[in-house]
N, C-alpha and C positions, 0 to 999 in steps of 0.2 A: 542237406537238411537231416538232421536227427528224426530217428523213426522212435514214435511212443509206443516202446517196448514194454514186458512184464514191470521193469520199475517204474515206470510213470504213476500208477495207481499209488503205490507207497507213498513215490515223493507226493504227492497231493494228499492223499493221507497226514503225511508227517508235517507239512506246512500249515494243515486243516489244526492239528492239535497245536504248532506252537502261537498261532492265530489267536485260539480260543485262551493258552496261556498268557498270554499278553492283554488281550480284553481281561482277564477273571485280574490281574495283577492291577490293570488300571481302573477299573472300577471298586476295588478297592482299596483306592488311593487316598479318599477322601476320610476313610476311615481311620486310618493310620497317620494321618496330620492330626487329625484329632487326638487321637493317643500322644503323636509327639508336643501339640500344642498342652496340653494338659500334664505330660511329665516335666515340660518347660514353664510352665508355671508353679508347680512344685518346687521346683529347683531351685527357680527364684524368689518363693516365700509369698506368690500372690495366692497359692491356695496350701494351706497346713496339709503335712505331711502326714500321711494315716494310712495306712494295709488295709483297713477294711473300706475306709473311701475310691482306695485304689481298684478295690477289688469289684463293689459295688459299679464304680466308672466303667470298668472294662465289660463287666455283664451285659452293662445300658449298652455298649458299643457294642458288642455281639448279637445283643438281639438287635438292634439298629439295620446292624449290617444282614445278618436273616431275614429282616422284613422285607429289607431294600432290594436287595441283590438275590432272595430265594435261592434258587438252584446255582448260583453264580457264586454265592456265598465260601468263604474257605472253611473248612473243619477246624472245630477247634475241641 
């Protein structure tokens, strides 16, 4: 049986943050269907193509996603 040596704390350390990267990547999932759903509408001509609609979208969906998600939220 393996003895929980000086690296045991790391490895749980390093499992601790890829944990926390995986939650923060999937709860911001739903955000990002939404940007895909919306530049797939575009595409397709169900909403007129505009830089400043796009731009305005993606703000709503950032603060969306900082209300939602707070501290969880990714930098932008």
């Amino acid at each position: 049986m393996p003895s929980a040596g000086p690296a045991a704390p790391d490895a749980w350390l390093h499992a601790g943050q890829v944990w926390q990267q995986w939650v923060r990547h999937a709860a911001a999932c739903p955000f990002d269907l939404a940007r895909a759903q919306y530049a797939g509408a575009v595409r397709a001509g169900v909403i007129r193509s505009s830089l400043l609609a796009a731009s305005r979208f993606e703000r709503g969906m950032a603060q969306w996603e900082s209300l939602v998600l707070g501290p969880w939220a990714r930098e932008r």
